[in-house]
GUVEXTI-608403 format. One record per residue: z, y, x of N, C-alpha, C in turn; chain; residue number from 0; residue in one letter. Coordinates in pm, whole numbers. Last residue first. Layout:
    n_c3    n_c2    n_c1   ca_c3   ca_c2   ca_c1    c_c3    c_c2    c_c1  chain    n  res
       Z       Y       X       Z       Y       X       Z       Y       X      A  NUM    A
...
//
This chain:
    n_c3    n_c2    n_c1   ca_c3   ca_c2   ca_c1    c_c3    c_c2    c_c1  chain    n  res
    1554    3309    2406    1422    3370    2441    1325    3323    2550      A  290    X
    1863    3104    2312    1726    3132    2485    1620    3194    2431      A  289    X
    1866    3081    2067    1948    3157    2152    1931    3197    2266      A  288    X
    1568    3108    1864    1667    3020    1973    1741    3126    2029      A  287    X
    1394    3098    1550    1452    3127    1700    1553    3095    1746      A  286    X
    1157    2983    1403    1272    2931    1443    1293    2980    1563      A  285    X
    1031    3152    1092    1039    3130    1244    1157    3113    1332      A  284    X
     932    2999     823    1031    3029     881    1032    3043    1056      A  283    X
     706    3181     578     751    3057     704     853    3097     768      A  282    X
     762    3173     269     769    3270     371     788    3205     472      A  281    X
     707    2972      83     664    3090      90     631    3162     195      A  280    X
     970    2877     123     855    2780     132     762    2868     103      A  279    X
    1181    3040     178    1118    3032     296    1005    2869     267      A  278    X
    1210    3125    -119    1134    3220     -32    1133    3199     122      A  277    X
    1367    2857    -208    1175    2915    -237    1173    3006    -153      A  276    X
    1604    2848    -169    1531    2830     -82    1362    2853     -76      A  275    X
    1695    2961    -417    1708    3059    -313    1594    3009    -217      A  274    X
    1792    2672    -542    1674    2792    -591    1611    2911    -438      A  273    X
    2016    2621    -470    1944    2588    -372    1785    2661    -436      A  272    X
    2174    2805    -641    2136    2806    -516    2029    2735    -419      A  271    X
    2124    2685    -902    2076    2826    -866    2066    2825    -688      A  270    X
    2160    2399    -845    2036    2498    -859    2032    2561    -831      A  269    X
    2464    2382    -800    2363    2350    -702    2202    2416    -710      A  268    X
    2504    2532   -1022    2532    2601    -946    2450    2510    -811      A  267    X
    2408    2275   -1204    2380    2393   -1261    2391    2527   -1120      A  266    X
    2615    2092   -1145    2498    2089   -1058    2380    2218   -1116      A  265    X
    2857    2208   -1213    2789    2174   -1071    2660    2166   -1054      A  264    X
    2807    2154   -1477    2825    2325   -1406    2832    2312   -1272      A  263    X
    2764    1888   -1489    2660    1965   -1573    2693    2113   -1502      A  262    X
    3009    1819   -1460    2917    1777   -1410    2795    1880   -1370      A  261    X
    3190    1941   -1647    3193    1956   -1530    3080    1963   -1417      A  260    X
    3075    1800   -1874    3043    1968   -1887    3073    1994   -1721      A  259    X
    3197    1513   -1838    3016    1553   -1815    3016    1724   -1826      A  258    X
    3438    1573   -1852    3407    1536   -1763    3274    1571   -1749      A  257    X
    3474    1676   -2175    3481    1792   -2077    3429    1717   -1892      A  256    X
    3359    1452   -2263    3317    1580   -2272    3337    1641   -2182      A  255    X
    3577    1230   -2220    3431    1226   -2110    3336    1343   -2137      A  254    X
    3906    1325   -2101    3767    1358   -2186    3690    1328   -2135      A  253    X
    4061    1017   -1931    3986    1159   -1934    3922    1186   -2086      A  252    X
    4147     778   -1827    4178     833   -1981    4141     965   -1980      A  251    X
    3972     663   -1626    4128     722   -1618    4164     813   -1726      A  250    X
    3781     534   -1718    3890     434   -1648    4008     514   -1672      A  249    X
    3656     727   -1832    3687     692   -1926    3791     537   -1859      A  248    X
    3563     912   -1620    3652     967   -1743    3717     843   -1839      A  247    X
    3422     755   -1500    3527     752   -1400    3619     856   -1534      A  246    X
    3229     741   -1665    3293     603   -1655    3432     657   -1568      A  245    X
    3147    1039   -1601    3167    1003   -1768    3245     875   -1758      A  244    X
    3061    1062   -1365    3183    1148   -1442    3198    1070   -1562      A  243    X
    2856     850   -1293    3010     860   -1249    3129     928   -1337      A  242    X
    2653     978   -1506    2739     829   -1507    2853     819   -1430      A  241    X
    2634    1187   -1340    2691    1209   -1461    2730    1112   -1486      A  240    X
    2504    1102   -1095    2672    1174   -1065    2724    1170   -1230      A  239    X
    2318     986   -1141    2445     879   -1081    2535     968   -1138      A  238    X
    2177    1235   -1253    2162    1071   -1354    2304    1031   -1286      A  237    X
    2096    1312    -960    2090    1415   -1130    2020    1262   -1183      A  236    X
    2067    1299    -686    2169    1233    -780    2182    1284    -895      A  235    X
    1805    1404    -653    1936    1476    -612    2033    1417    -690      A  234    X
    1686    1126    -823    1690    1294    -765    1745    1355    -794      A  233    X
    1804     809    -706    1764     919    -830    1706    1058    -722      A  232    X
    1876     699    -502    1827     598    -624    1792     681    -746      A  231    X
    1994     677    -241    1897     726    -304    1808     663    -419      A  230    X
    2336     729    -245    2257     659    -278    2130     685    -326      A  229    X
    2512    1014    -289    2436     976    -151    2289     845    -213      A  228    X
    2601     969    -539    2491    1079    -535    2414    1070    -424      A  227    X
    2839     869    -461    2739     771    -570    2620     841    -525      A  226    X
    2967    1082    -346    2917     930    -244    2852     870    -326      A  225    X
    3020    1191    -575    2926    1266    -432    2892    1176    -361      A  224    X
    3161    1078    -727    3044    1103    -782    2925    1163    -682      A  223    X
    3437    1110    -604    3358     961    -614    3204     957    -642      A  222    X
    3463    1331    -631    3458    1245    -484    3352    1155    -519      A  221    X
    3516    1384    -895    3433    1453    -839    3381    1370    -660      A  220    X
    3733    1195    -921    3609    1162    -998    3515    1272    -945      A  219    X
    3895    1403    -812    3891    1223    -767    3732    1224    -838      A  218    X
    3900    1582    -983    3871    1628    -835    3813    1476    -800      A  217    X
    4021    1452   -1194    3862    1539   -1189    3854    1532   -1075      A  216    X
    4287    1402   -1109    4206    1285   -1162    4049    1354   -1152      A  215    X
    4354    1673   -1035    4369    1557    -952    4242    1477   -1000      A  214    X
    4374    1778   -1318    4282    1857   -1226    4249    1744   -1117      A  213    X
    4515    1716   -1541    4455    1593   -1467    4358    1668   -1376      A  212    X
    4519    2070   -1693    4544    1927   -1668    4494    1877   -1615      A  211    X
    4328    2305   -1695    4459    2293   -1650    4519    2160   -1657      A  210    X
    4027    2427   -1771    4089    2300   -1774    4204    2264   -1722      A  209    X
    3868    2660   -1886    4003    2561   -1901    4103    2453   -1896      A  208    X
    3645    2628   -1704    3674    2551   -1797    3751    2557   -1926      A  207    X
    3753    2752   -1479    3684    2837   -1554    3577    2747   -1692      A  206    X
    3878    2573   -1355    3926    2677   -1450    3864    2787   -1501      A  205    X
    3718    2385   -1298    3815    2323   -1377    3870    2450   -1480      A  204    X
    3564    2549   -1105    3514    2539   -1222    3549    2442   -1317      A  203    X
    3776    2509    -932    3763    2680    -969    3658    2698   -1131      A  202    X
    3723    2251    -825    3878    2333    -875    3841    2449    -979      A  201    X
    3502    2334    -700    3533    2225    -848    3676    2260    -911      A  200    X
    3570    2459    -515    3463    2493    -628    3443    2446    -699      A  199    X
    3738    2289    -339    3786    2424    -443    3670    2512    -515      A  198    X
    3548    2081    -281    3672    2097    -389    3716    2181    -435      A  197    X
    3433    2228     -88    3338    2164    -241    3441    2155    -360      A  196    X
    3593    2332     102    3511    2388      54    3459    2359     -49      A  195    X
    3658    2018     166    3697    2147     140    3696    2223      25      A  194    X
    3380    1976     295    3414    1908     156    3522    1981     110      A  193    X
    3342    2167     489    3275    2120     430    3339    2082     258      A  192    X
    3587    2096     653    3589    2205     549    3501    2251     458      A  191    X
    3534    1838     734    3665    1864     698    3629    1982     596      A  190    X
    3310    1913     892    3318    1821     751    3418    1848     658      A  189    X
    3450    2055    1108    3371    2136     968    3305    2037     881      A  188    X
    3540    1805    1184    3626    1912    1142    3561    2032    1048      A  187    X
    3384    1682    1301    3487    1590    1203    3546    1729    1141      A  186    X
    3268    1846    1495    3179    1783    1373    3241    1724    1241      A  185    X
    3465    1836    1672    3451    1947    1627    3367    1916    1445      A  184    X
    3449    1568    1720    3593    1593    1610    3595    1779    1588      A  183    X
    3197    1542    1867    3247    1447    1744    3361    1480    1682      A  182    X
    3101    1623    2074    3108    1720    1936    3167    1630    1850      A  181    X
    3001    1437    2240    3142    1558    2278    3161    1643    2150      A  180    X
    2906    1266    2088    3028    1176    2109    3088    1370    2118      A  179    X
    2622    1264    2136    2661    1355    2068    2817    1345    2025      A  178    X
    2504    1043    2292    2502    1194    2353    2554    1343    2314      A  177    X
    2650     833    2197    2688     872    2288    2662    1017    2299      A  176    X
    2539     679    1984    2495     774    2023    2555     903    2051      A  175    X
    2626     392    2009    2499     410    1971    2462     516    1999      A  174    X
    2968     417    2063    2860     287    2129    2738     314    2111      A  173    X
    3049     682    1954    3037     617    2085    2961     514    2161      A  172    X
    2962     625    1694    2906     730    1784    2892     689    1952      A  171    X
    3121     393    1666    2987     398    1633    2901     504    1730      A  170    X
    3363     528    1708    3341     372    1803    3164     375    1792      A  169    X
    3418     663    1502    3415     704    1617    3337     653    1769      A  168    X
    3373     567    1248    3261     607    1297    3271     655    1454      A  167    X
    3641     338    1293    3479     289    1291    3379     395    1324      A  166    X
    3830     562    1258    3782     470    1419    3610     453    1413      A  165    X
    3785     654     981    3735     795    1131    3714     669    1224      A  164    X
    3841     376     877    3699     465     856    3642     507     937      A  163    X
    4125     394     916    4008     292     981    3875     357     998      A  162    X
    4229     551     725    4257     570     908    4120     503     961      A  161    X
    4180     479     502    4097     613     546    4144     651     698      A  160    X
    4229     203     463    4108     261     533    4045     346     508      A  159    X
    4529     262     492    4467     192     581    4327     254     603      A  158    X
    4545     393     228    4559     469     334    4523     434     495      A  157    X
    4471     145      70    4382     279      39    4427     401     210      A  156    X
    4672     -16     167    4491     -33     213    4429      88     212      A  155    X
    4902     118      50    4883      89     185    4714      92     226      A  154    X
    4818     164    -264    4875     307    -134    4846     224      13      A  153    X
    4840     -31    -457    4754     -42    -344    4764      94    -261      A  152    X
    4939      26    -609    4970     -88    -614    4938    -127    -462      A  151    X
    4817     320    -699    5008     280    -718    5030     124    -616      A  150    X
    4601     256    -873    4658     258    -721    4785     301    -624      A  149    X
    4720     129   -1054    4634      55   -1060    4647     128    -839      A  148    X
    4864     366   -1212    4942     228   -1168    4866     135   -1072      A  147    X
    4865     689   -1073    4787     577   -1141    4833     462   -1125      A  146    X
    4871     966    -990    4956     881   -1049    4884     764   -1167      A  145    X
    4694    1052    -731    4685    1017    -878    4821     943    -904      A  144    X
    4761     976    -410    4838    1173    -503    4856    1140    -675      A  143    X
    4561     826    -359    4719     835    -306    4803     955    -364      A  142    X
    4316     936    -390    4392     842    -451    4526     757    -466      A  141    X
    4307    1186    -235    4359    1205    -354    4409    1079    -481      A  140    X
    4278     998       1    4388    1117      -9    4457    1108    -196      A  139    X
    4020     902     -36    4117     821      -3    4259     911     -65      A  138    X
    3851    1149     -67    3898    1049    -174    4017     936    -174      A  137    X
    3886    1188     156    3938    1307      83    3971    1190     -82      A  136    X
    3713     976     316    3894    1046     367    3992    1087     228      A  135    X
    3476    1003     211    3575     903     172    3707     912     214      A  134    X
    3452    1253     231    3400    1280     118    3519    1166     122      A  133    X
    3421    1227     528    3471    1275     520    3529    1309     324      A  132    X
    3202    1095     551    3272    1029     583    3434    1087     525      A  131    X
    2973    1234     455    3016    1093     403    3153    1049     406      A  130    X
    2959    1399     661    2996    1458     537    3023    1336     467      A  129    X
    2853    1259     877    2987    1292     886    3060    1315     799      A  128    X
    2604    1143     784    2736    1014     751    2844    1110     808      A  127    X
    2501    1393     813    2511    1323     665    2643    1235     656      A  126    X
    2464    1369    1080    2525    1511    1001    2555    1463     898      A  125    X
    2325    1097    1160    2490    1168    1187    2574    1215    1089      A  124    X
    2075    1142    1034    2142    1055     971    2321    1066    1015      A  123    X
    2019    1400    1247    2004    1398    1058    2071    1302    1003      A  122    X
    2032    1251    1485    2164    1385    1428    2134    1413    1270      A  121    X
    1837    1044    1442    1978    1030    1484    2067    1100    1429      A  120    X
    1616    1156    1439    1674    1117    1334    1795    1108    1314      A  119    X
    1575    1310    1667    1564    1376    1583    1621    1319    1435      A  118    X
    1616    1064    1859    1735    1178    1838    1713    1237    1734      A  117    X
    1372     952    1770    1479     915    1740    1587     938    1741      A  116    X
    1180    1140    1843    1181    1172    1710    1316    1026    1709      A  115    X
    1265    1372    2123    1254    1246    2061    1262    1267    1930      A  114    X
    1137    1721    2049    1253    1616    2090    1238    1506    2033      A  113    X
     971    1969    2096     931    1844    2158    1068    1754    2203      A  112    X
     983    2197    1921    1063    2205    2036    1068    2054    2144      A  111    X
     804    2130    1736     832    2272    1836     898    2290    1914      A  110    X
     862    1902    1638     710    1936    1652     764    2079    1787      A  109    X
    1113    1841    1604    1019    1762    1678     952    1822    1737      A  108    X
    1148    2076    1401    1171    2035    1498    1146    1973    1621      A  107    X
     984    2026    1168     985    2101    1274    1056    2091    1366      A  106    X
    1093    1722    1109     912    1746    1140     952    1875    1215      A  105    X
    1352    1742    1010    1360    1689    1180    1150    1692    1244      A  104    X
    1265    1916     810    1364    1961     870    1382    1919    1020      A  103    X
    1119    1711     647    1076    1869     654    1162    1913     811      A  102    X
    1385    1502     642    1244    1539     682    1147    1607     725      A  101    X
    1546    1675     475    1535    1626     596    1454    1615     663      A  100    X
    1374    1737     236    1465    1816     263    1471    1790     456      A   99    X
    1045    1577     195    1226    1583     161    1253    1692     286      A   98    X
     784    1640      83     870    1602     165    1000    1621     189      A   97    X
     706    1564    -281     672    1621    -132     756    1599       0      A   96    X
     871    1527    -503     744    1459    -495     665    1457    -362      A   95    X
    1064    1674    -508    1107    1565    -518    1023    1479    -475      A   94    X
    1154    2018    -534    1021    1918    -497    1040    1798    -457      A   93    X
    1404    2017    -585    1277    2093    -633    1188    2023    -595      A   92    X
    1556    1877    -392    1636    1889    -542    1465    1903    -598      A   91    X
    1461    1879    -148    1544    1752    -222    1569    1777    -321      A   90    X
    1360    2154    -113    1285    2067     -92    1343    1898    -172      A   89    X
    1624    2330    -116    1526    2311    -244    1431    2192    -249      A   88    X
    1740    2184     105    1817    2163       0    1727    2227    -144      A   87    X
    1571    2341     307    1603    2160     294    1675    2162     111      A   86    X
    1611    2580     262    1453    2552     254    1498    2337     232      A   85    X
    1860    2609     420    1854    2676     221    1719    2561     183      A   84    X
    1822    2509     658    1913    2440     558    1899    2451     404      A   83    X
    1666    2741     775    1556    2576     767    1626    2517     658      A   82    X
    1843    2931     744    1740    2990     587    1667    2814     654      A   81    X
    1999    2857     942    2089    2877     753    1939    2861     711      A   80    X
    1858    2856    1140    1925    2732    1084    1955    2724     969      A   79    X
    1860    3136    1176    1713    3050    1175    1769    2899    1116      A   78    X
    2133    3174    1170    2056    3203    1101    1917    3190    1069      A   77    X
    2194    3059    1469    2236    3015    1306    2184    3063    1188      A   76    X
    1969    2977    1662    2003    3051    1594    2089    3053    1482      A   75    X
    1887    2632    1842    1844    2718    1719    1969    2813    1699      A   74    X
    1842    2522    2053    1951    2618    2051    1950    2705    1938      A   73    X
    1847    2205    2163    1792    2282    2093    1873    2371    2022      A   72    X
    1994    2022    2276    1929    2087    2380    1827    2242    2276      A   71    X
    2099    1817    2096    1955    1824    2178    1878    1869    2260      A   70    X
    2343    1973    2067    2378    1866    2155    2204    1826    2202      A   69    X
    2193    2171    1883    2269    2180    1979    2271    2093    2149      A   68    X
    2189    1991    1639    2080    2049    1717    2085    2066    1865      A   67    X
    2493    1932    1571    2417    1856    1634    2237    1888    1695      A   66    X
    2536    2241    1496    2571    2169    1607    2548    2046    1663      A   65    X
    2335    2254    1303    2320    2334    1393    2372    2304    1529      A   64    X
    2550    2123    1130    2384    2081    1211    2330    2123    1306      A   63    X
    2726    2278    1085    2730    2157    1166    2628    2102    1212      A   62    X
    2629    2525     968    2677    2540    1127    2708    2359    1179      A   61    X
    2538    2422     716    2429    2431     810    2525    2454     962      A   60    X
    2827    2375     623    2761    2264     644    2583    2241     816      A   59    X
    2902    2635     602    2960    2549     697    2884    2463     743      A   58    X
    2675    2719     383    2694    2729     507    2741    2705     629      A   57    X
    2799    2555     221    2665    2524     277    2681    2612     405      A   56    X
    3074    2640     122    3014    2466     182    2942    2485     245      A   55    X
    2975    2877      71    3068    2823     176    3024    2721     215      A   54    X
    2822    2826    -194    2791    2847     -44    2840    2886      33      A   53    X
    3055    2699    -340    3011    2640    -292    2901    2705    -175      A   52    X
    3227    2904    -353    3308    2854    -234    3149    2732    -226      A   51    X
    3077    3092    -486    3108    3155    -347    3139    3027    -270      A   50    X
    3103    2960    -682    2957    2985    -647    2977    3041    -525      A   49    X
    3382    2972    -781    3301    2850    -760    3177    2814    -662      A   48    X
    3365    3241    -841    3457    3206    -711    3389    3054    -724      A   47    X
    3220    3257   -1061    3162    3337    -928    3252    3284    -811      A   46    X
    3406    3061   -1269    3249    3061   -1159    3207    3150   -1073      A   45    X
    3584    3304   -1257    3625    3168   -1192    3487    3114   -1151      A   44    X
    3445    3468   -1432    3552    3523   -1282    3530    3357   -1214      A   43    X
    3384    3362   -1662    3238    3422   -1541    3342    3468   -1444      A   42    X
    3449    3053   -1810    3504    3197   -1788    3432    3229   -1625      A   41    X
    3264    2916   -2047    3305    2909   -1898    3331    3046   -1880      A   40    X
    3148    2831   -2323    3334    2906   -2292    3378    2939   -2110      A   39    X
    2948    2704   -2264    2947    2797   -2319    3047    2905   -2297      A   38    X
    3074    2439   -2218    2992    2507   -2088    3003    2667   -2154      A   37    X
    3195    2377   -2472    3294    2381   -2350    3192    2453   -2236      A   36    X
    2932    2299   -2587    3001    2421   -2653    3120    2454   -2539      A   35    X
    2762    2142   -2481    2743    2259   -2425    2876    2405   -2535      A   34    X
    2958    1927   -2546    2975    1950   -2437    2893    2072   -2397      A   33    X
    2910    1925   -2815    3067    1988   -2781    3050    1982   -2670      A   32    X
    2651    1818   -2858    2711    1938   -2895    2847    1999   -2839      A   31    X
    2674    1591   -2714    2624    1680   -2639    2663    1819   -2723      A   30    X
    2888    1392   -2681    2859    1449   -2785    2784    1559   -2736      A   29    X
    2808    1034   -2514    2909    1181   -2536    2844    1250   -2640      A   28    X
    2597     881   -2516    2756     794   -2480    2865     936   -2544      A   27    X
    2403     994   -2500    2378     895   -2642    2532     858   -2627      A   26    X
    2374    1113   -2326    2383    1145   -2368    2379    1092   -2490      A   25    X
    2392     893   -2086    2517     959   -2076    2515    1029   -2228      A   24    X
    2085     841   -2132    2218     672   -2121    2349     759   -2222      A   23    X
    1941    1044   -2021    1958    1018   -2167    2065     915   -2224      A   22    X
    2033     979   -1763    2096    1176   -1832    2028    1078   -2021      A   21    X
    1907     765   -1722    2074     796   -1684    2159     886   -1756      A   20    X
    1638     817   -1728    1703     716   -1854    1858     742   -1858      A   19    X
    1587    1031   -1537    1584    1022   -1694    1661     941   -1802      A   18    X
    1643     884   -1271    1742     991   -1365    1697    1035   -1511      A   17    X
    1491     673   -1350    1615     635   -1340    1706     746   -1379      A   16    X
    1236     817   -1274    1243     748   -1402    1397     716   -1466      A   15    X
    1260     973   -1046    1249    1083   -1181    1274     958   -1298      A   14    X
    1213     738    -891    1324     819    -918    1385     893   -1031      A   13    X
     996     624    -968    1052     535    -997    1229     588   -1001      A   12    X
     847     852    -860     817     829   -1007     944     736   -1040      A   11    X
     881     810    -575     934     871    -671     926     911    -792      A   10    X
     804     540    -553     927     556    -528     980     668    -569      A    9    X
     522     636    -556     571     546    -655     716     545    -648      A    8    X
     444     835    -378     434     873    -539     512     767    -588      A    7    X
     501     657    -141     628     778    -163     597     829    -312      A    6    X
     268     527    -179     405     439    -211     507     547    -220      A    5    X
      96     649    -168     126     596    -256     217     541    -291      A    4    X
     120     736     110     148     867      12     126     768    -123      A    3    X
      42     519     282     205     577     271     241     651     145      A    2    X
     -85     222      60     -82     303     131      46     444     131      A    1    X
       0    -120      85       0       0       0       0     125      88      A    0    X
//
């Protein structure tokens, strides 16, 4: 099968899954009452939502930036922020063309002539750091829920969010070494990375109303970001709402107000990653800290 047929078919086969997923969720909840709770969103608390999530991002682009770095490639942070904005429309918006990443380790390569297996290397890195870190935080907060079920289990659950950091440490170390000296700087704006994501979920708990089981949301917000890794939809628009809605209904949640959550995340992932149109438009020239 040829390449560009098979990337049409894999993503037809995407757009298909998040269709059926967002229609699954909406035959399961009341969609009337869930845009009637979006409706009520208090506009102070989302603007602080929308701030902390491009926080995230931006943190996020300075970590890449720092595995660039370690290549010898000295990109600019701001030649980095607007390649990062341009990645994150490319995965959400154009689904059908070249991904986000992709796009992202092609210039690269191309202009600054670095192995294209380092080039993958720090793309698949940067990701499993934020991964990794997504399962820490989840670990955490499943140790905080007052839940019988992990109530039972505090040791393992805390076991392997110690284990986890070894394993990727050992990983780096044994496979790719060259980026080992950044490894707990990298651990660390993950750290605030995700952070950063939580208190924009926080912030659009309250600009919800939502003052209860904030914990249990946050949790179910974790969980729904590592589902979302799995590439089995676009931009996880289908997993993450099935997460919110089952992970509402293990831990006696509204699954209304869980999916309205949903639904104002990724509503704010748009708008922003929206932004990135004006460097698919406008080329981006990648400057370096060396002239």
């Amino acid at each position: 099968m040829e390449t560009g047929l098979r990337k049409k078919l894999i993503t037809a086969v995407k757009i298909a899954i998040s269709a059926i997923l967002i229609y699954f969720i909406f035959t399961k909840v009341d969609f009337k009452e869930v845009m009637d709770i979006v409706k009520k969103t208090n506009p102070f608390y989302l603007v602080l939502a929308i701030l902390f999530f491009i926080a995230s991002k931006v943190i996020a682009s300075v970590r890449l930036n720092l595995y660039f770095h370690q290549l010898g490639v000295k990109l600019t942070q701001m030649s980095n922020l607007k390649l990062y904005l341009l990645g994150m429309f490319y995965n959400l918006f154009l689904p059908g063309g070249i991904g986000g990443d992709a796009y992202k380790g092609y210039l690269i390569k191309n202009k600054f002539g670095v192995e294209t297996k380092k080039v993958v290397s720090v793309l698949v890195l940067d990701r499993l750091s934020g991964l990794l870190l997504l399962f820490i935080y989840t670990c955490i907060l499943a140790l905080l829920l007052s839940n019988p079920w992990f109530n039972k289990i505090e040791i393992p659950i805390g076991t392997l969010g110690v284990v986890s950091v070894i394993v990727f440490w050992y990983l780096n170390k044994r496979f790719f070494s060259f980026v080992l000296p950044i490894f707990w700087r990298s651990f660390a704006l993950s750290a605030m990375v995700q952070l950063a994501q939580l208190i924009c979920v926080y912030f659009i708990l309250q600009s919800l109303s939502i003052q209860t089981s904030e914990t249990a949301y946050l949790f179910i917000f974790l969980i729904s970001s590592i589902v979302s890794v799995l590439p089995l939809t676009i931009g996880g628009i289908g997993s993450r709402e099935v997460t919110f809605f089952y992970g509402a209904t293990l831990l006696a949640l509204d699954e209304n107000t869980s999916i309205s959550i949903s639904m104002v995340f990724f509503l704010i992932t748009a708008l922003v990653s929206l932004f990135g149109i004006l460097y698919h438009f406008k080329k981006i020239e990648l400057k370096t800290t060396i002239q």
